[in-house]
ZAKOL-49569 format. One line per 5 residues: for each residue x negated, z, y of N, C-alpha, C, O. Coordinates in Angstrom, 3 decimals, padded with zeros to 6 digits, always signed. Each point is the difference from the previous one (the first is absolute). Layout:
<atoms>
X:Z:Y:X:Z:Y:X:Z:Y:X:Z:Y  ... $
</atoms>
This chain:
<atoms>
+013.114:-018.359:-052.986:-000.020:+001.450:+000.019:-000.060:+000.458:+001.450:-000.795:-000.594:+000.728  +001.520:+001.558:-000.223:+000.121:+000.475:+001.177:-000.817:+001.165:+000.206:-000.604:+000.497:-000.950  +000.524:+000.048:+002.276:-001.010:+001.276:+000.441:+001.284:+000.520:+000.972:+000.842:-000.484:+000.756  -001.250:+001.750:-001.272:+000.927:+001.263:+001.508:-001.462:+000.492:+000.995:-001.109:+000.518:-000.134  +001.962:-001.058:+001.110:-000.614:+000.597:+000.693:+000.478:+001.496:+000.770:+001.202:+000.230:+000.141 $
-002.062:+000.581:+000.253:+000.684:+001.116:+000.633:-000.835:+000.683:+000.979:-000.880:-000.778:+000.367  +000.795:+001.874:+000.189:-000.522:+000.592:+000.996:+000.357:+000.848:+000.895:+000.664:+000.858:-000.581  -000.787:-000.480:+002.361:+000.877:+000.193:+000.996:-000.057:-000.621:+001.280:-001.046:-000.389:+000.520  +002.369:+000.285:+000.066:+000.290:-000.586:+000.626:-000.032:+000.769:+001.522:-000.011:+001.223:-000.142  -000.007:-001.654:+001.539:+000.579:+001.107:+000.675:+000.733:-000.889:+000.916:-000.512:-001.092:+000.246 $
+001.750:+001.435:+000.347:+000.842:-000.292:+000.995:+000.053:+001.331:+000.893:+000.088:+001.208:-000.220  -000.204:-002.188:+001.530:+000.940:+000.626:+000.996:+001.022:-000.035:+001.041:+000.671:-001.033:+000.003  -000.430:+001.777:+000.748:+001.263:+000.364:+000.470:+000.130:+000.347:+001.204:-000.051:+001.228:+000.071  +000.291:-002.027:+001.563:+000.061:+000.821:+000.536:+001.332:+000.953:+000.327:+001.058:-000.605:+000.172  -001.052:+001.765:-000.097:+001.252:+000.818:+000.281:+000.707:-000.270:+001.218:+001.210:-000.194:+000.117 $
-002.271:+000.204:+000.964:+000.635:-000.176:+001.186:-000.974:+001.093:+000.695:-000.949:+000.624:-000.476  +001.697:-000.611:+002.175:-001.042:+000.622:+001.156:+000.907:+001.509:-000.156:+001.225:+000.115:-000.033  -001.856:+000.544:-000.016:+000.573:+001.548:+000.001:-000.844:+001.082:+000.793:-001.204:-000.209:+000.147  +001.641:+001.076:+000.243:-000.607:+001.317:+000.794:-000.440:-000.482:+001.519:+000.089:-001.099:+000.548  -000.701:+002.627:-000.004:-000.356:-000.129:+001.862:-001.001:-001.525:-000.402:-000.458:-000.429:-001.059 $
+000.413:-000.184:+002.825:-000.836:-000.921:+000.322:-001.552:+000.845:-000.585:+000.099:+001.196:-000.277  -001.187:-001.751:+000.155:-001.607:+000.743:-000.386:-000.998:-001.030:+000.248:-000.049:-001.069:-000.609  -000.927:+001.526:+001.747:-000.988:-001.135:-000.179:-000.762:+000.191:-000.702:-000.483:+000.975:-000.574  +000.302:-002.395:+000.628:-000.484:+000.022:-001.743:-001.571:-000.499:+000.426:-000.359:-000.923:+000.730  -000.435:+001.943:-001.510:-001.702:-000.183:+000.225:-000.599:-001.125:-000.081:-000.707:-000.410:+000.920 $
+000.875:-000.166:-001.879:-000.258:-001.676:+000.201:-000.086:-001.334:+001.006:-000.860:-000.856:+000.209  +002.118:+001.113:+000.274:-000.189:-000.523:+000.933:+000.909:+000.257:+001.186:+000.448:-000.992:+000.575  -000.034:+002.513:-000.023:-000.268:+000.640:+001.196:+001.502:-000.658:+000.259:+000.035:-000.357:+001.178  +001.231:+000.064:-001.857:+000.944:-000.669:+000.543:+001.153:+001.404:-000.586:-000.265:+000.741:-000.947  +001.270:-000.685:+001.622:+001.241:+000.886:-000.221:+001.091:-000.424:-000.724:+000.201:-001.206:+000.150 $
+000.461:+001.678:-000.773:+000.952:-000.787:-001.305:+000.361:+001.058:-001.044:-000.723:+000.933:-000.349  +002.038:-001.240:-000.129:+000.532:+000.530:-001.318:-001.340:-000.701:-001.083:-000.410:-001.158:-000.076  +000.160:+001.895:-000.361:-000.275:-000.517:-001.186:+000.452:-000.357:-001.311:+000.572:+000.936:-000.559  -000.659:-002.193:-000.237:+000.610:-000.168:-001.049:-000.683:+000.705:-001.229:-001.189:+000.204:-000.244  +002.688:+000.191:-000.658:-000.278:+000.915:-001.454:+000.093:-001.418:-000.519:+000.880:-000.829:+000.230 $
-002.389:+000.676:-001.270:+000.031:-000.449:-000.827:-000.097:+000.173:-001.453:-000.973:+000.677:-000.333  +002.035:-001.288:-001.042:-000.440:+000.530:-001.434:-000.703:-001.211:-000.579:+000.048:-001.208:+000.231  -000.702:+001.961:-001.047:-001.006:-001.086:-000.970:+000.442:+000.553:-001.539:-000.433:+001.052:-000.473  +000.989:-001.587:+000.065:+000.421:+000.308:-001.901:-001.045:-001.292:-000.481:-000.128:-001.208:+000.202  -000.408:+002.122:-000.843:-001.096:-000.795:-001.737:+001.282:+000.432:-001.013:+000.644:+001.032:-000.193 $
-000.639:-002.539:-000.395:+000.737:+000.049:-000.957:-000.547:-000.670:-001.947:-000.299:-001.193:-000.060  +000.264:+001.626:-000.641:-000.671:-000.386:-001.297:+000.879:-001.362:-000.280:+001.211:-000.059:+000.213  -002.041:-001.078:-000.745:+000.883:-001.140:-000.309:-000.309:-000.237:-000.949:-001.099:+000.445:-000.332  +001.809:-001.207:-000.580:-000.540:-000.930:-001.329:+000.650:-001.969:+000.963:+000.857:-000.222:+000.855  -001.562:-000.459:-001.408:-000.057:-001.430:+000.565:+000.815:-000.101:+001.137:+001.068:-000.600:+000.119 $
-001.896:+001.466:+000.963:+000.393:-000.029:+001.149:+001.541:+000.680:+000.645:+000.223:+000.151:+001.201  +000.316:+000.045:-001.835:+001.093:+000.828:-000.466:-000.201:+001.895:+000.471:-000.476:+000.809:-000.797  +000.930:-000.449:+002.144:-000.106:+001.316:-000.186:+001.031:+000.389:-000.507:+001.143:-000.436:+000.144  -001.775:+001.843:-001.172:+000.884:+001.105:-000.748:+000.066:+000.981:+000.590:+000.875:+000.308:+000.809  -001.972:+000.429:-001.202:-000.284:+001.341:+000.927:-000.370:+000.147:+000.693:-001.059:-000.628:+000.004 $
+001.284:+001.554:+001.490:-000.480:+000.419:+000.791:-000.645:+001.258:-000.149:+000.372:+001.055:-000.514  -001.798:-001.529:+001.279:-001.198:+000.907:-000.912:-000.352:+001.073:+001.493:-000.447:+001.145:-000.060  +000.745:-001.793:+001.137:-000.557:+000.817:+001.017:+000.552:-000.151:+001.654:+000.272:-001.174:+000.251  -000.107:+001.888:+000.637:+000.475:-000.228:+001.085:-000.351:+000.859:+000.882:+000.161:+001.202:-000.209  -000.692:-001.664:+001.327:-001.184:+000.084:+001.647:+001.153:+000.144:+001.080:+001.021:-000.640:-000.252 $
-001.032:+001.135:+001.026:+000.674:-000.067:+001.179:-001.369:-000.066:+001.349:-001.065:+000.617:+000.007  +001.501:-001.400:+000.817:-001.017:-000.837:+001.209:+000.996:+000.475:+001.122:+001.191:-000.293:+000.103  -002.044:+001.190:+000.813:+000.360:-000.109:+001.201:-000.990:-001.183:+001.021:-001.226:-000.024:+000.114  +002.192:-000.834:+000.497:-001.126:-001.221:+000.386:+000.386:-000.566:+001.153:+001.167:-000.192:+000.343  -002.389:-000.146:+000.414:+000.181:-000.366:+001.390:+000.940:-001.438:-000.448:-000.105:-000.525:-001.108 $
+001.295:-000.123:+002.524:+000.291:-000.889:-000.613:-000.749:-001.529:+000.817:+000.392:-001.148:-000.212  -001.557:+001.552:+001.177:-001.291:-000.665:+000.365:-000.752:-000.479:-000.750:+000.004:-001.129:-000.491  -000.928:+002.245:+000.316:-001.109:-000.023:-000.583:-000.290:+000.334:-001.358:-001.172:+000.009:-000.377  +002.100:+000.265:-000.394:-000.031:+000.498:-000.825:-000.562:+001.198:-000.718:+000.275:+000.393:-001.134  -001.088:+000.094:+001.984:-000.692:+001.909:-000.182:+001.281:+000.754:-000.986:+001.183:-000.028:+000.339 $
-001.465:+000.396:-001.043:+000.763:+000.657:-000.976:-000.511:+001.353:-000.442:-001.190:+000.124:-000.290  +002.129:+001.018:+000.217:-000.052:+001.468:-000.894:+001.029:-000.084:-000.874:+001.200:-000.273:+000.045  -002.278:+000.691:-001.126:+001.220:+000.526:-001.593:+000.837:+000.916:+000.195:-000.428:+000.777:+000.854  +001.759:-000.402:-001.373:+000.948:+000.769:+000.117:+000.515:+000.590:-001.122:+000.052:-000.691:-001.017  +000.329:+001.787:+000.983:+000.533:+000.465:-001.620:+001.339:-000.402:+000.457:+000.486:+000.100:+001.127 $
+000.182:-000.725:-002.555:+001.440:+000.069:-000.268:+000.775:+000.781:+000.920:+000.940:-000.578:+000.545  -001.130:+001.640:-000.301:+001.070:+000.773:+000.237:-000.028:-000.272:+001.510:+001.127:-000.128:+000.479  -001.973:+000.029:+000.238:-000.854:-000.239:+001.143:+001.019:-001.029:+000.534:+000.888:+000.118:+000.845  -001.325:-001.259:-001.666:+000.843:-001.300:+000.641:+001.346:-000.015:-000.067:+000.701:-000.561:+000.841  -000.237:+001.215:-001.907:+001.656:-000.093:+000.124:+000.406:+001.166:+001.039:+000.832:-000.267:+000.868 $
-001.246:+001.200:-000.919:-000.098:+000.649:+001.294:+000.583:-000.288:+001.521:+000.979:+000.339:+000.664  -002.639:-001.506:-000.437:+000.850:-000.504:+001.266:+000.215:-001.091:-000.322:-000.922:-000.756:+000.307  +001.907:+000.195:-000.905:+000.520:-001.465:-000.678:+001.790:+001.117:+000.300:+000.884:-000.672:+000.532  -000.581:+001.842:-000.789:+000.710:+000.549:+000.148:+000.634:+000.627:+001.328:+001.212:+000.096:+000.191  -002.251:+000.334:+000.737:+000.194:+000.228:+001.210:-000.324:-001.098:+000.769:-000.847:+000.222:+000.865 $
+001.289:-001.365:-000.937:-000.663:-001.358:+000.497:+001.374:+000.626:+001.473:+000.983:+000.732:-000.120  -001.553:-001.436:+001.345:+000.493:-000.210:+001.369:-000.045:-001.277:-000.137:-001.156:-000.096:+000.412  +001.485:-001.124:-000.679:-000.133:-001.031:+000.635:+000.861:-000.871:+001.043:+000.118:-001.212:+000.180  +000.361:+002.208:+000.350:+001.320:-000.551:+001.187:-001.181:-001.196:+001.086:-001.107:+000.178:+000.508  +001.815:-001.049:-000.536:-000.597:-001.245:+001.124:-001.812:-000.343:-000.370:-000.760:-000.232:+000.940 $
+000.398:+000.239:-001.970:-001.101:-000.415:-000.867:+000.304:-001.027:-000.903:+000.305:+000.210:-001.174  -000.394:-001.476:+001.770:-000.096:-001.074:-001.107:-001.199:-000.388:-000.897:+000.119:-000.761:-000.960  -001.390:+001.389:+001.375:-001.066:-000.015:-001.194:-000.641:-001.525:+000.123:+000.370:-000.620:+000.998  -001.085:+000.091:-001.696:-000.926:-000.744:-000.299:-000.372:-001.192:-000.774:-000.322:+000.020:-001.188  +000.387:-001.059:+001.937:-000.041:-001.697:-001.085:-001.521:-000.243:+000.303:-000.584:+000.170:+001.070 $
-000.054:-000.730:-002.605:-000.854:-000.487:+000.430:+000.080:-001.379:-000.469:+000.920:-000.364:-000.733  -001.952:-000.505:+001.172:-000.237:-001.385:-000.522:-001.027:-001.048:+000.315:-000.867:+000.701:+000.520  +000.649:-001.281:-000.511:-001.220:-001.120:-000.091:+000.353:-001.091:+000.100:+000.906:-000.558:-000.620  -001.959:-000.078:+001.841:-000.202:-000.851:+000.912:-000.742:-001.029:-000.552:-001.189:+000.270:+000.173  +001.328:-001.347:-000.768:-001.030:-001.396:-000.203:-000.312:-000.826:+001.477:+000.630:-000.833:+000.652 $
-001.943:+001.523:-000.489:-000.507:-001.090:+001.000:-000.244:-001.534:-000.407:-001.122:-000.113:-000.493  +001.713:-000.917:+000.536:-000.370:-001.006:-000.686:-001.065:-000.828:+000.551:-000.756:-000.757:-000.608  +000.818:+001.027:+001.910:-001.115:-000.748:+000.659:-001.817:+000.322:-000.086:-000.994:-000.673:+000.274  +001.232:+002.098:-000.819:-001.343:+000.692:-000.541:+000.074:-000.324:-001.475:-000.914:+000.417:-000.711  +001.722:-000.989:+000.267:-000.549:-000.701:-001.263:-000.762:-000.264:-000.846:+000.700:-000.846:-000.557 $
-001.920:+000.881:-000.235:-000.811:-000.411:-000.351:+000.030:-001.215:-000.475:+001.059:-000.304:-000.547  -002.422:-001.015:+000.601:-000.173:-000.882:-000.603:-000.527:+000.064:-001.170:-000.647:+000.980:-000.369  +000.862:-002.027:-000.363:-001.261:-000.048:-001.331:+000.946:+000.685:-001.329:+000.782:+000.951:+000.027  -001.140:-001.720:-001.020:+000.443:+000.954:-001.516:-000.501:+001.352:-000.182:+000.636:+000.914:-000.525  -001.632:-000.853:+000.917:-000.509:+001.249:-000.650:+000.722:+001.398:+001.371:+000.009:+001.156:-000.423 $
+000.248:-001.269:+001.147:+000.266:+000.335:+001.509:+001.204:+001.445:-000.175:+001.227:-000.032:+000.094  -002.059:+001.110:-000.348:+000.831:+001.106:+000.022:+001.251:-000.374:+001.079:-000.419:-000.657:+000.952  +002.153:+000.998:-000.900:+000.843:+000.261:+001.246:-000.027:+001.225:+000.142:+000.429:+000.803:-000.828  -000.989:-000.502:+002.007:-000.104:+001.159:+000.272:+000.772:+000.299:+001.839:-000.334:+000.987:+000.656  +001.050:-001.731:-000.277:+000.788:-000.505:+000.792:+001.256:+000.662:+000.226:+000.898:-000.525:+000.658 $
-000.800:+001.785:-001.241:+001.380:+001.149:-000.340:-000.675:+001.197:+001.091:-001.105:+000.541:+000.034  +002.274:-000.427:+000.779:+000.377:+001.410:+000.641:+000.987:+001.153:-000.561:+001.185:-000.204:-000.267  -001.824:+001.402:+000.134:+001.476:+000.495:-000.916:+000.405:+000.812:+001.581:-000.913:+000.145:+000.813  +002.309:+000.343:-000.482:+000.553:+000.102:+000.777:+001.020:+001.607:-000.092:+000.651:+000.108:-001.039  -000.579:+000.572:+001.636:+000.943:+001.231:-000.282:+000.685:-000.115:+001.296:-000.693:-000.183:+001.001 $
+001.821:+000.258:-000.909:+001.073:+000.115:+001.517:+001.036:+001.478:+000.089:+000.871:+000.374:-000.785  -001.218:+000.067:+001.681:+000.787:+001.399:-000.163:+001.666:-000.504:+000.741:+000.256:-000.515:+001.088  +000.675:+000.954:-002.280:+001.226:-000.896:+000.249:+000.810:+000.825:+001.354:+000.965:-000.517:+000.563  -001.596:+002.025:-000.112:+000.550:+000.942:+000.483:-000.119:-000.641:+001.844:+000.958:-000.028:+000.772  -002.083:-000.327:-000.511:-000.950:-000.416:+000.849:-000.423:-001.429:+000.559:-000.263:-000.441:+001.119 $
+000.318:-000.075:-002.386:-000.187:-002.007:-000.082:-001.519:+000.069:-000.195:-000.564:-000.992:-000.464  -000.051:+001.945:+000.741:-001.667:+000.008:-000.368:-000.727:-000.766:-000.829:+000.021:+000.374:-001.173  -000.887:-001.674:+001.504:-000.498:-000.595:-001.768:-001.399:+000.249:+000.609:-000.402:-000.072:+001.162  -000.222:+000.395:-002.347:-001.357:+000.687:-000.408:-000.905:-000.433:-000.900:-000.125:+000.591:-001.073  -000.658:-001.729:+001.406:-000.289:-000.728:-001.086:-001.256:+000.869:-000.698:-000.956:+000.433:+000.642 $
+001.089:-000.322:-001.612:-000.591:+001.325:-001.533:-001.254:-000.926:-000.301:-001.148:+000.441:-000.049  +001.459:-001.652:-000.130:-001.283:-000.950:-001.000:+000.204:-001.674:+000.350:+000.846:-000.863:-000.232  -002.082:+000.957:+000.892:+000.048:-001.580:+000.622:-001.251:-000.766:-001.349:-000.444:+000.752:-000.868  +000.171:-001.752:+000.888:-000.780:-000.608:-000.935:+000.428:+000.239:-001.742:-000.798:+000.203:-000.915  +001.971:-000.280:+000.843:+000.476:+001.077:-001.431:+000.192:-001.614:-000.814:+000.182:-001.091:+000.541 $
-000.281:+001.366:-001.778:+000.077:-001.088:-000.972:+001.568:+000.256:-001.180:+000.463:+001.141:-000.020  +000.108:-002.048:-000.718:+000.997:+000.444:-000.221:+000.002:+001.283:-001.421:+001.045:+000.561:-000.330  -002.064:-000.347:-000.191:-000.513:+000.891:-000.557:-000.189:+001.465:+000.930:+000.137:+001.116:-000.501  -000.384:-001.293:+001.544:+000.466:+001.449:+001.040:+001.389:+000.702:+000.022:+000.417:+001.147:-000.163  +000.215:-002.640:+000.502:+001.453:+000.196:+000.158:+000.663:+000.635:-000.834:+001.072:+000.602:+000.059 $
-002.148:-000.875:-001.215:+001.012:+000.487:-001.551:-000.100:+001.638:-000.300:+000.806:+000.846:-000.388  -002.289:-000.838:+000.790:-000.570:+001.527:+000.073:+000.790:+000.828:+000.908:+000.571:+001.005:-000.423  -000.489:-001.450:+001.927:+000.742:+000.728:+000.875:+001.870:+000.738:-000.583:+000.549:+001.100:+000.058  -000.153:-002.562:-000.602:+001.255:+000.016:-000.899:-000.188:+001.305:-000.924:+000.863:+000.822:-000.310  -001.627:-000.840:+000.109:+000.115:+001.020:-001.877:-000.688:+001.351:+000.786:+000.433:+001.033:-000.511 $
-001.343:-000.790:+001.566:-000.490:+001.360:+000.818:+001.241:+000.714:+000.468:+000.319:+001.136:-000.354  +000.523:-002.108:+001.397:+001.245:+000.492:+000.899:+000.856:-000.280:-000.714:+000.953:-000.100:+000.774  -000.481:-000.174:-002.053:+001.107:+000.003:-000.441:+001.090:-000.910:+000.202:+001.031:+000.274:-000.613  -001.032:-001.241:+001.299:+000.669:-001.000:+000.158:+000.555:-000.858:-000.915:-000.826:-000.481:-000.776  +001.980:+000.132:+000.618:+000.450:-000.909:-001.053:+000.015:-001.398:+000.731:+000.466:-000.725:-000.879 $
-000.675:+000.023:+001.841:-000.055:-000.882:+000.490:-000.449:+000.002:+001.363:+000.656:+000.631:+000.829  -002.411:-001.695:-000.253:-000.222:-000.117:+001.073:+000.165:-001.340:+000.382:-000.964:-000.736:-000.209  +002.019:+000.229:+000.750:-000.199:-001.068:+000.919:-000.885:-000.722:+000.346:-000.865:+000.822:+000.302  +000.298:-002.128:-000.059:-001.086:-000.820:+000.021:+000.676:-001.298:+001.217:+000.606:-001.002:-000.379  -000.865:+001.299:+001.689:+000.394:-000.915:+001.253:-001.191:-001.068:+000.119:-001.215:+000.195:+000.003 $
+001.695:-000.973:+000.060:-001.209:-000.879:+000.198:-000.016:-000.360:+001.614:+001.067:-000.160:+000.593  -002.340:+000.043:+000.083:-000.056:+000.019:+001.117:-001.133:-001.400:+000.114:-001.062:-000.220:-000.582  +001.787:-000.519:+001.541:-000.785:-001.372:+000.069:-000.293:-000.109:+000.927:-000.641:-000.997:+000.332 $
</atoms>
């Protein structure tokens, strides 16, 4: 005999860097900031159906300091976007291997996560001591569909 499971889900999205440069309170640095969406979606066995809800994130692409945005807000300036000679923002993560931990029980906590401003060459390291459970968090906060993992020996 089988079980459904169901619930909600949330994904996100980043849009991209849009509107004037703004420093951003957090951490005192200048930058487009990225629009981010977050859709909760209703699932049955993991399976989304409906989409139940959707956030718009204006967000440092540093530090991550974030303000909510109404809909209309973000497409707004998602609409009047300038981005002439703005290539925007990779991030990714650094395995120190030589900080390694010993032992079975031995948290790795040996991860740098990394942001590089592509406009500039700027890298800015966000989170040093990060475990790969950070990485995942950082992934699903900023919207990223894939962070890179360099191993550094």
């Amino acid at each position: 005999m089988g079980s459904i499971v169901y619930g909600t889900k949330t994904f996100s999205k980043n849009m991209g860097y849009y509107g004037p440069k703004e420093l951003c309170i957090g951490c005192g640095r200048t930058y487009k900031t990225a629009i981010v969406k977050y859709t909760s979606w209703f699932h049955i066995d993991y399976l989304p159906i409906i989409p139940t809800k959707k956030k718009f994130f204006k967000m440092c692409p540093v530090c991550g300091a974030a303000t909510e945005l109404q809909k209309d807000n973000a497409k707004q300036l998602i609409s009047k976007a300038d981005n002439e000679g703005f290539a925007g923002f990779e991030a990714l993560a650094r395995h120190i291997m030589a900080d390694k931990p010993k032992g079975i029980l031995a948290t790795d906590n040996s991860y740098q996560i990394w942001v590089k401003d592509l406009s500039t060459g700027e890298e800015i390291c966000v989170q040093s001591n990060a475990t790969k459970e950070d990485i995942k968090q950082f992934k699903l906060e900023r919207g990223y569909k894939k962070l890179p993992i360099e191993r550094v020996d």
